[in-house]
C-alpha positions in Angstrom: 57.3 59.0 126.5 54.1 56.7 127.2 50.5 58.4 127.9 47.2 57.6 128.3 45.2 58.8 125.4 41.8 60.0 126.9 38.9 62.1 126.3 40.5 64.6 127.9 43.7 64.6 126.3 47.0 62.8 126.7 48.0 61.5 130.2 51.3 60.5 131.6 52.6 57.8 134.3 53.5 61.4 136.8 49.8 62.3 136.0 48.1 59.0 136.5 46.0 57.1 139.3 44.5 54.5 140.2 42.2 53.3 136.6 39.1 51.1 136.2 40.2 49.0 133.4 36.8 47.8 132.4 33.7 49.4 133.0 31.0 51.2 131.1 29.3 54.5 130.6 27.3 54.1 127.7 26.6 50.6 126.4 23.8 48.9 124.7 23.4 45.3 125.1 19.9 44.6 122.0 20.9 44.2 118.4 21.8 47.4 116.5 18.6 46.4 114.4 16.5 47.4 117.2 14.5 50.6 117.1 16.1 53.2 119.7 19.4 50.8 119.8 22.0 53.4 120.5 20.2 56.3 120.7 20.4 58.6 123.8 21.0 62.9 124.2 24.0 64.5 125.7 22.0 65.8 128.3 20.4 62.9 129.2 23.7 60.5 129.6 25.6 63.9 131.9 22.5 64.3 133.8 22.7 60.3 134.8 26.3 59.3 134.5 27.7 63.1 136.0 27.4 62.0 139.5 28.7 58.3 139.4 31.5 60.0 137.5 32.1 62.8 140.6 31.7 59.9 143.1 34.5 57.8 142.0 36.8 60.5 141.5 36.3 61.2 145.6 37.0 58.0 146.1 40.1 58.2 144.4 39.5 56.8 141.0 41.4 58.7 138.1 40.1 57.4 135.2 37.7 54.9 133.9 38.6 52.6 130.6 35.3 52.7 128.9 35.1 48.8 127.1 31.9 49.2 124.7 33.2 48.9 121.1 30.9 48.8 117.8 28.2 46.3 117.8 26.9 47.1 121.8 26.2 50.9 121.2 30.0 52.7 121.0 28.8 56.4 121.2 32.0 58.1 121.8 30.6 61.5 121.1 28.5 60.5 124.4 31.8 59.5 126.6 33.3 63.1 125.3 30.1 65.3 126.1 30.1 62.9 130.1 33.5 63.6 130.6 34.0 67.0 129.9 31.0 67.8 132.3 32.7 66.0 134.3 36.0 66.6 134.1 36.8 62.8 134.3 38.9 60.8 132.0 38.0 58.2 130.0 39.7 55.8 128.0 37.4 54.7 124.4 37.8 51.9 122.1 38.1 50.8 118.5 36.8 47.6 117.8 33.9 45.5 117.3 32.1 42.6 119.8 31.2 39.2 118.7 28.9 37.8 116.2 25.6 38.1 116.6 26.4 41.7 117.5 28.1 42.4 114.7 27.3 45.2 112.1 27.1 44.1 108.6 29.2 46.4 107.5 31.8 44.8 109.5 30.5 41.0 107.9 31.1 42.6 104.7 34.4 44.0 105.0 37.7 42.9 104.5 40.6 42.1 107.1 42.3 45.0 105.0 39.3 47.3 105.2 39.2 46.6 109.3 42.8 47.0 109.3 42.6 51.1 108.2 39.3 51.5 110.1 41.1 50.9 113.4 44.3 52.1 112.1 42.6 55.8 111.5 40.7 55.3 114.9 43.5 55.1 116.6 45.8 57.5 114.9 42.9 60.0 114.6 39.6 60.4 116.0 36.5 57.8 116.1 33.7 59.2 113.7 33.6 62.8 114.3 33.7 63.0 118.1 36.9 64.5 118.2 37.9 61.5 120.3 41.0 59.2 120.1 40.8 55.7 120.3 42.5 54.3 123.3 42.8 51.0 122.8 41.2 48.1 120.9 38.0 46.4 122.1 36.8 43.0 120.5 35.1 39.7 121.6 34.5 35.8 120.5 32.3 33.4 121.2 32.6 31.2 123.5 33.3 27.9 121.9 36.3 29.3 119.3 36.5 32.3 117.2 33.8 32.4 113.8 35.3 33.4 110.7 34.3 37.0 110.7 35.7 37.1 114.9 39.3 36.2 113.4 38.8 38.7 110.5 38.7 41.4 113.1 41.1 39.8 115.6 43.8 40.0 112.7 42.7 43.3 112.0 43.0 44.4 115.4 46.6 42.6 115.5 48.0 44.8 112.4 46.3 47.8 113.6 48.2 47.5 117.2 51.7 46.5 115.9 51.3 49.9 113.8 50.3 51.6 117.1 51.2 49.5 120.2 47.6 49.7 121.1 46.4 47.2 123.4 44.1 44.6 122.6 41.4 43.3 124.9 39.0 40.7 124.1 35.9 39.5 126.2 37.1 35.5 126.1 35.6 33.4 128.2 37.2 30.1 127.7 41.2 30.1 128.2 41.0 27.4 124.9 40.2 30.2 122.5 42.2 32.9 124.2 45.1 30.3 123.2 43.8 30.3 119.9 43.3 34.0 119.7 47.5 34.5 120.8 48.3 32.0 118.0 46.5 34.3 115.6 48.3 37.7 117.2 51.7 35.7 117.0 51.0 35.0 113.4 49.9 38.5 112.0 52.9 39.8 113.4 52.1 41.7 117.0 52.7 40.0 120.6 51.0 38.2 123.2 52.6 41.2 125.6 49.8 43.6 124.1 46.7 41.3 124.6 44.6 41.6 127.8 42.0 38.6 128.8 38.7 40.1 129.8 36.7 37.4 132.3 39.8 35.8 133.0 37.6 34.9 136.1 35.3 32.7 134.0 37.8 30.0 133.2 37.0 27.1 135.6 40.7 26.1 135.4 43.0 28.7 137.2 45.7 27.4 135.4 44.7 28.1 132.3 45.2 32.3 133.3 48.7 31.0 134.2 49.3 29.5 130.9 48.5 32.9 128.9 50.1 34.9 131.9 53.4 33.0 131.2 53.2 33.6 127.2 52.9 37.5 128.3 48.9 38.1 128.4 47.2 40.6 130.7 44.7 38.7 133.1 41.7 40.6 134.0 39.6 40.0 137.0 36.5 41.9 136.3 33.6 41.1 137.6 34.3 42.4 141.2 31.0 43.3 143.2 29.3 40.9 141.5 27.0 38.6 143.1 29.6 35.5 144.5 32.2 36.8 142.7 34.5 38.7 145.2 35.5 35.3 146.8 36.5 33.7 142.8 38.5 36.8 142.6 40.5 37.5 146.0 40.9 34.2 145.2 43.0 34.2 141.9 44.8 37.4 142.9 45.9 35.9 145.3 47.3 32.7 143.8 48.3 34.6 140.6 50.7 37.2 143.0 51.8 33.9 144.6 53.2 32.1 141.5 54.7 35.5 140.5 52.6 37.2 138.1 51.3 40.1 139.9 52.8 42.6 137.0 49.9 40.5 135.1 47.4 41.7 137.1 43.8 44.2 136.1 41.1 44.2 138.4 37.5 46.2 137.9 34.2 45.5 138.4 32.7 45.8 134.9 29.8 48.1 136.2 28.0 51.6 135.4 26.1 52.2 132.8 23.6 54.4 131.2 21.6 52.2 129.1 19.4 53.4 126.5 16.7 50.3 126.6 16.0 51.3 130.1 13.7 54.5 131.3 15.7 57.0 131.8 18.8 55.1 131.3 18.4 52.7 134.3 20.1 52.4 137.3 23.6 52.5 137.2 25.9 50.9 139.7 28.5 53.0 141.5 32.0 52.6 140.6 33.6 52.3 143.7 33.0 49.1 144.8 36.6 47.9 144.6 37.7 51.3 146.5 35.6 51.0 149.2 34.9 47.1 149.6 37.0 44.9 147.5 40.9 46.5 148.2 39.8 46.7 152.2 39.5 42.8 151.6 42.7 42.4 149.8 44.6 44.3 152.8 42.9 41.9 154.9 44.2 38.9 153.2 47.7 40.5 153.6 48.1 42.0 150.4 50.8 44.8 150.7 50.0 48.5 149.5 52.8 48.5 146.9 51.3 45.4 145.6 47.3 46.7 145.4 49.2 50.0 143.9 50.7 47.6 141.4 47.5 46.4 140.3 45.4 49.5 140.5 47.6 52.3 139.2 51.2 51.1 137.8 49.5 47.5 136.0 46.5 49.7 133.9 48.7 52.4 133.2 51.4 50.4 131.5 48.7 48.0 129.8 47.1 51.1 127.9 49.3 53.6 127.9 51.1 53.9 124.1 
């Protein structure tokens, strides 16, 4: 049987509800050479993050897939301590973002030494947190993949045809993401377990049909974003249309507490889509079973292992 693997423990499809597929507690967007990069109390985070946590579970929202990996502050002992004040799930990563983010530890490591990293991550627990990795979390930049992005993109491919993890990668350009599925094809693993985060960022819509039709998740994830409602109702729409609507994530990619700022900033609230964006998708004529597809049934059967 399939679950969720969260910071609450395991989750199955009789369980489940609508998820958030990417969004962000904790994250940390300065180079980990900064001072204070990463660094943040327990008490703080709950005492910030609590009530946007409370407030989307009223407004229906189950869980939240927490997408910061190594290299833009991945404190999972952080998402643990938030969620079990909470008593919200989360879903946390393996993984590691793009050059210049990356750690040199990661620069110095082999595709072999990645592999068992993410391999005991997702088998066990990340650091000592006590928390299970969910899923894997990576990135590349946005002209093509650098050497070290592909080291960890066929690190990330071994690792999830051991596990069945999903892999998600902030891709902006539907050129690389091809380049990326050639890679997953090559180690071994499928295009079936890959989800493109920013799918909305392609200028060329058919380029998400292109990786939708060799299996790829297509994320629409910048919902609530300044213009970007009407660039997303938009592709949804023509994506459902051309028959792809078991392709389908949607989120908003918002939150977060974020250590540069006093007091950890301002966070945005996490029901955007619940309260603004699905009223819009019922207007267009969207059915319920459909916006269940996408909101509940789609996330759950992308992460779930």
């Amino acid at each position: 049987m399939k679950h969720l693997i969260t910071t609450l423990g395991l989750v199955p499809a009789e369980d489940a509800g609508m998820i958030l597929p990417h969004e962000h507690v904790f994250v940390d967007l300065r180079n980990w050479r900064e001072q204070g990069y990463a660094t943040a109390s327990a008490e703080e985070v709950i005492k910030l993050m609590k009530p946007e946590l409370e407030r989307a579970w009223g407004g229906g929202i189950f869980a939240i897939v927490e997408c910061s990996p190594v290299g833009v502050g991945r404190r999972a002992d952080l998402l643990r301590a938030v969620s079990e004040a909470s008593g919200f799930p989360l879903l946390a990563p393996t993984g590691v973002y793009r050059e210049p983010w990356m750690p040199e530890w990661v620069v110095r490591s082999s595709p072999a030494a990645l592999y068992e990293w993410m391999l005991g991550e997702l088998t066990g627990e990340i650091e000592t947190s006590g928390v299970q990795a969910a899923w894997i979390k990576l990135s590349s930049g946005d002209e093509g993949m650098t050497a070290n992005e592909a080291k960890v993109l066929q690190a990330a491919a071994s690792a999830g045809a051991m596990t069945q993890a999903l892999i998600g990668s902030h891709t902006l350009k539907g050129s690389v993401v091809r380049e990326q599925l050639d890679l997953i094809e090559r180690t071994g693993y499928v295009a079936e377990r890959f989800l493109w985060i920013h799918a909305q960022a392609e200028p060329e819509f058919e380029r998400n049909i292109e990786m939708a039709e060799r299996g790829a998740w297509i994320e629409y994830d910048s919902i609530g974003s300044p213009g970007q409602d009407e660039i997303c109702l938009d592709r949804i729409i023509r994506m459902v249309e051309r028959g792809f609507a078991g392709r389908i994530l949607i989120s908003q990619d918002r939150g977060w507490y974020d250590p540069a700022r006093l007091g950890g900033g301002n966070p945005l609230p996490y029901t955007y889509l619940v309260d603004s964006f699905l009223p819009k998708l019922r207007r267009a004529g969207m059915t319920e079973e459909t916006i269940r597809m996408l909101t509940v049934d789609n996330p759950f059967r992308a992460f779930a292992r």
